[in-house]
N, C-alpha and C positions, 0 to 999 in steps of 0.2 A: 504493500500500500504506500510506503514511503515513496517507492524507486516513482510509482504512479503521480503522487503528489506533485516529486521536484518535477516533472515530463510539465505537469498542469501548470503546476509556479511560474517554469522559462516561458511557456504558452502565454499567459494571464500578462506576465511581463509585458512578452512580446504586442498583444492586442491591446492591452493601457499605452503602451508608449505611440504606438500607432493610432490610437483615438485620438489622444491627447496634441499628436501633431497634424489632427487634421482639426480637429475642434480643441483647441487652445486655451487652457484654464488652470495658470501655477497652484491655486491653492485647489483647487480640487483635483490635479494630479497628485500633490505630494498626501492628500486623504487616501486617495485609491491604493496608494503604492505601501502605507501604513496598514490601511486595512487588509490587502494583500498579505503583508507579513504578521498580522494578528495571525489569521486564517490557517497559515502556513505552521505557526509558534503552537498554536492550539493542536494541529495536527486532525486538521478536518480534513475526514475525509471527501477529496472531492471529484464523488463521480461525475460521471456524463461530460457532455465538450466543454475546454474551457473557454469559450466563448461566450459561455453561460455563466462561468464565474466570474468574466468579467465585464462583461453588461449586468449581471447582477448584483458587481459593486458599484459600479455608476451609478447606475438604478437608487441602491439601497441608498447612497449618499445625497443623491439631487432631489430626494424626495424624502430625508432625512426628518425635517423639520416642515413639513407641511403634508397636506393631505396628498397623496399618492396619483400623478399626473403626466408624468413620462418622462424623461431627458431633455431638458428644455433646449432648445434648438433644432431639435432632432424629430421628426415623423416617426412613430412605432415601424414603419415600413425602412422607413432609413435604418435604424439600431438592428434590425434583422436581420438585413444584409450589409450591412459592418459586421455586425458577430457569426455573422452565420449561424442563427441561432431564433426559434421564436421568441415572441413576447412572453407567453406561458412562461418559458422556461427561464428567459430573466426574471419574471417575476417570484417563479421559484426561489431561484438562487438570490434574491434580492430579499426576501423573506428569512430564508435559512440563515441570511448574515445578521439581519438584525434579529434574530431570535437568538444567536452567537453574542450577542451583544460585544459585536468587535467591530462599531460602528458608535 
């Protein structure tokens, strides 16, 4: 399960820093990349794509503090195909973190 995690970690890495340099936002990159390494410290297990782990720490952060509304700049259609990934399933994963409460 570890060897699986660090595989999802460089992934998660990889598609945060590739968000992050098309839609451009210091302080809530350096959130994502924290929460990242909560996730990782904790030793969640984290199945399925990580594409899903990481629109669903986007998710979990941008909608942190208000009622639950999407990734602001972003069409649910757009974040889909950025993460390759449905909405369901960020919203899963966007749930499963703050239920972690490493957010």
């Amino acid at each position: 399960m570890i060897a699986v995690n660090e595989i999802r970690n460089q992934t998660c890495q990889q598609l945060l820093a590739a968000f992050f340099m098309k839609h451009p936002d210091a302080r809530l990159k350096i959130e994502a990349d924290r929460t990242l390494k909560r996730l990782m410290a904790q030793k969640v297990p984290m199945l399925g794509k990580p594409g899903g782990w990481a629109g669903g720490i986007i998710y979990a952060l941008t909608n942190q503090y208000r009622r639950a509304c999407g990734i602001p700049g972003l069409l649910n259609k757009e974040c889909e195909e950025f993460f390759n990934i449905s909405m369901e399933t960020i919203y899963r994963r966007a749930a499963m973190i703050k239920k972690l409460s490493v957010i």
